[in-house]
C-alpha positions as CSV (number, residue, x, y, z in Angstrom):
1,X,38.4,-30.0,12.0
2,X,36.7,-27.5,14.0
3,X,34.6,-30.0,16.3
4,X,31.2,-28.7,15.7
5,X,30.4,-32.1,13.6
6,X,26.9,-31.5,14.4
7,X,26.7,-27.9,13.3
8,X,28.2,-29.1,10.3
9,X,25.4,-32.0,10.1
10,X,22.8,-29.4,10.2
11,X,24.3,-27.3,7.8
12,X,24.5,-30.3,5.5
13,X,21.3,-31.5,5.9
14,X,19.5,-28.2,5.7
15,X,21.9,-27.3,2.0
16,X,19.6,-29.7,0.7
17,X,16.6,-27.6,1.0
18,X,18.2,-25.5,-2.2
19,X,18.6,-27.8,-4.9
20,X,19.9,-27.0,-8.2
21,X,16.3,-27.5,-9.5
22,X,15.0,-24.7,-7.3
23,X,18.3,-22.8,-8.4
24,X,17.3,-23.5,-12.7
25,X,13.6,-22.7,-11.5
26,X,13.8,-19.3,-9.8
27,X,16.9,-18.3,-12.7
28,X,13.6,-19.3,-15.3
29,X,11.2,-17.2,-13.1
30,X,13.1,-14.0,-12.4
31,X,15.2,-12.9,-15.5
32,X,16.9,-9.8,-14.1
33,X,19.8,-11.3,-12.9
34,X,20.7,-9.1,-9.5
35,X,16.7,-9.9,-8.6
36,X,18.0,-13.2,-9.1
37,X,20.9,-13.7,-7.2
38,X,19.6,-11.7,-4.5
39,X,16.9,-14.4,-4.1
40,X,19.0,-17.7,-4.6
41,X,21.0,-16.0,-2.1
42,X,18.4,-15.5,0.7
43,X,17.1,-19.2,-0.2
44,X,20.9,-20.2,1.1
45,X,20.8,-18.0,4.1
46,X,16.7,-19.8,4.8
47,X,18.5,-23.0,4.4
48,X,21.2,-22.5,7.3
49,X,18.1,-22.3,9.3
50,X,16.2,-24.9,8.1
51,X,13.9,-23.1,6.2
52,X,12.4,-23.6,2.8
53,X,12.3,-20.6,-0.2
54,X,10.8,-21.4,-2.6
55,X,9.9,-19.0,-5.5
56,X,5.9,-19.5,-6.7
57,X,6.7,-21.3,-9.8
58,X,4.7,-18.9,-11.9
59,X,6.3,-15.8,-10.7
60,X,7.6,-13.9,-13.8
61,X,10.3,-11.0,-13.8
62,X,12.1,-9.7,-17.1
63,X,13.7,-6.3,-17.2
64,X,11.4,-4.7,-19.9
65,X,8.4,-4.8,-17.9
66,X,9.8,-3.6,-14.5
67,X,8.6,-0.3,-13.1
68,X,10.3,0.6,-10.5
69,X,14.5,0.2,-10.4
70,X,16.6,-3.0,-10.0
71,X,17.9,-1.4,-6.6
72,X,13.9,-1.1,-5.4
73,X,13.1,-4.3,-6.9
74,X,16.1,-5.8,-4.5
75,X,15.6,-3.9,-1.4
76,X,12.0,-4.8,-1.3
77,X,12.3,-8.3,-2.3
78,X,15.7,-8.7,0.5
79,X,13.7,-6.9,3.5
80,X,10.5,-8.7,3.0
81,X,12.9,-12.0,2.7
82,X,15.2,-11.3,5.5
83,X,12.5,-10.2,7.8
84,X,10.0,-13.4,7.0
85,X,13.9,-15.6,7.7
86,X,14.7,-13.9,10.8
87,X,10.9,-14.4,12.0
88,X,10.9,-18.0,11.2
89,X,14.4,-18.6,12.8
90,X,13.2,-17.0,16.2
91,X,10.0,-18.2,16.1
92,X,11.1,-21.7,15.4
93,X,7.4,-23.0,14.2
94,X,6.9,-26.7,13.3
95,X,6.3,-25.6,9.2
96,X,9.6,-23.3,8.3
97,X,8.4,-22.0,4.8
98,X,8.4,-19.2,3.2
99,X,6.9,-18.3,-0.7
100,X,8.0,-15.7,-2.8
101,X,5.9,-14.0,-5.9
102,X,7.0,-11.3,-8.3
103,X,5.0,-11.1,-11.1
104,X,6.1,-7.9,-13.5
105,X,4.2,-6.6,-16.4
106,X,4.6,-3.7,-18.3
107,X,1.7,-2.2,-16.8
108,X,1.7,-3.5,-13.5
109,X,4.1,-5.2,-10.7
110,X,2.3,-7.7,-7.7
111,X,5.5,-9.1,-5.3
112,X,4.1,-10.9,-2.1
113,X,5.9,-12.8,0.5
114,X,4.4,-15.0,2.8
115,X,5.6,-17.1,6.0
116,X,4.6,-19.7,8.3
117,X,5.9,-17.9,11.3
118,X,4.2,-16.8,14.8
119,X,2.3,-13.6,12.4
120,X,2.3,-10.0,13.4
121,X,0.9,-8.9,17.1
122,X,-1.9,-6.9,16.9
123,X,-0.7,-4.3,19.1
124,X,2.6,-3.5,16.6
125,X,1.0,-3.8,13.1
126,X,0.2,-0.3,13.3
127,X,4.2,0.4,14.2
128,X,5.7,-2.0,11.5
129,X,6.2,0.6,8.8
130,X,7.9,3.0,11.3
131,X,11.2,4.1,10.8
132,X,13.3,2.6,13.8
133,X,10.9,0.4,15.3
134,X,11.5,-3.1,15.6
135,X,10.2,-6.1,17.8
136,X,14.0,-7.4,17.6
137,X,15.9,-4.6,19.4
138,X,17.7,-1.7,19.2
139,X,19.6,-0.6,15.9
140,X,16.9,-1.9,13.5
141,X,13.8,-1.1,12.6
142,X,14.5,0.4,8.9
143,X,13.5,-2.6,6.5
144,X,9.9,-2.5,6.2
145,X,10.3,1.4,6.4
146,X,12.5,1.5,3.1
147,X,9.7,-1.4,1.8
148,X,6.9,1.5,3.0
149,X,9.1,4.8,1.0
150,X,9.3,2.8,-1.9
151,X,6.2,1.8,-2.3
152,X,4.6,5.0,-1.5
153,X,7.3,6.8,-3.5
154,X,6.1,5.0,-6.7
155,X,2.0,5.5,-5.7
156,X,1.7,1.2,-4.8
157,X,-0.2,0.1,-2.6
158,X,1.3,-2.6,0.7
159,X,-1.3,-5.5,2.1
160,X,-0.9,-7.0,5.0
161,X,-2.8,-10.3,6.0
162,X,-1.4,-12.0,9.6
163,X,-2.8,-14.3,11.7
164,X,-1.3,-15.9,14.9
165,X,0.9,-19.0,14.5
166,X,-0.2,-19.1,11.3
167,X,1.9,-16.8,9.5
168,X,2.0,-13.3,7.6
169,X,1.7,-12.5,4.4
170,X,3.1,-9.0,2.2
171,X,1.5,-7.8,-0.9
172,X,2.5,-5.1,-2.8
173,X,1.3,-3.7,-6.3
174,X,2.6,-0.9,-8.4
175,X,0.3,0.1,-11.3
176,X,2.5,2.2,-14.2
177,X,-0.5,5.2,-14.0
178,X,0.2,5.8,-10.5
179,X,4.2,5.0,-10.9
């Protein structure tokens, strides 16, 4: 009715990237259900852009063995997501994929996120982490910082591995001695 049929083509082809398979697969993954939702929700936001999320399918996340918050759980897992979809829908690389892992334990907590995007400049990885800077413009720049406050908060440790137009890849642990 609106007239964008092939903005509504796109969207229709690109919904099928998040199948109800993926949906039963991540909700058998990652138990804590606002972990969850967060993530089924960012593979539907990836989708609009033509991007596959897919959740590795041995990731394993159940509310007695996390050791940090459900809020911290969430706003590292939705920065590192959000900021591997935005990179992949600027970028606009040939492969659009990004993999999520959260693997919790009682004693320890590994989440990484990797992407197929245009990797991180050598002259900015430094700068990442900073409160208020951002390679995307003004008014940003406070996503990886919460991801860098958190992590340090609880004693973890963040890994970065990048390489140009091959992608990036996050990886964070959390011990519970050091937590």
């Amino acid at each position: 009715q609106s007239g964008q049929i092939d903005q509504a083509k796109r969207l229709i082809i690109n919904s099928s990237l998040v199948s109800s398979q993926a949906i039963r697969e991540t909700a058998d993954c990652i138990r804590v259900a606002s972990i969850c939702a967060l993530i089924i929700g960012k593979m539907m936001h990836a989708a609009e852009y033509g991007i596959c999320l897919t959740v590795t399918p041995d990731s394993r996340c159940r509310p007695e063995d996390l050791l940090l918050s459900e809020t911290e759980y969430t706003s590292i897992v939705g920065n590192l997501l959000e900021n591997a979809i935005e990179e992949l829908a600027r970028s606009n690389p040939k492969v659009r994929e990004i993999r999520l892992g959260l693997y919790t334990r009682s004693d320890c907590s590994i989440i990484f996120c990797e992407d197929s995007g245009d990797g991180v400049p050598e002259d900015i990885r430094g700068k990442i982490f900073e409160q208020g800077f951002s390679s995307k413009g003004t008014g940003r720049g406070l996503g990886l910082a919460i991801v860098r406050d958190i992590t340090a908060r609880h004693g973890g440790t963040i890994d970065l591995e990048t390489e140009p137009h091959i992608g990036t890849c996050f990886t964070l642990t959390f011990t519970k001695e050091r937590s």
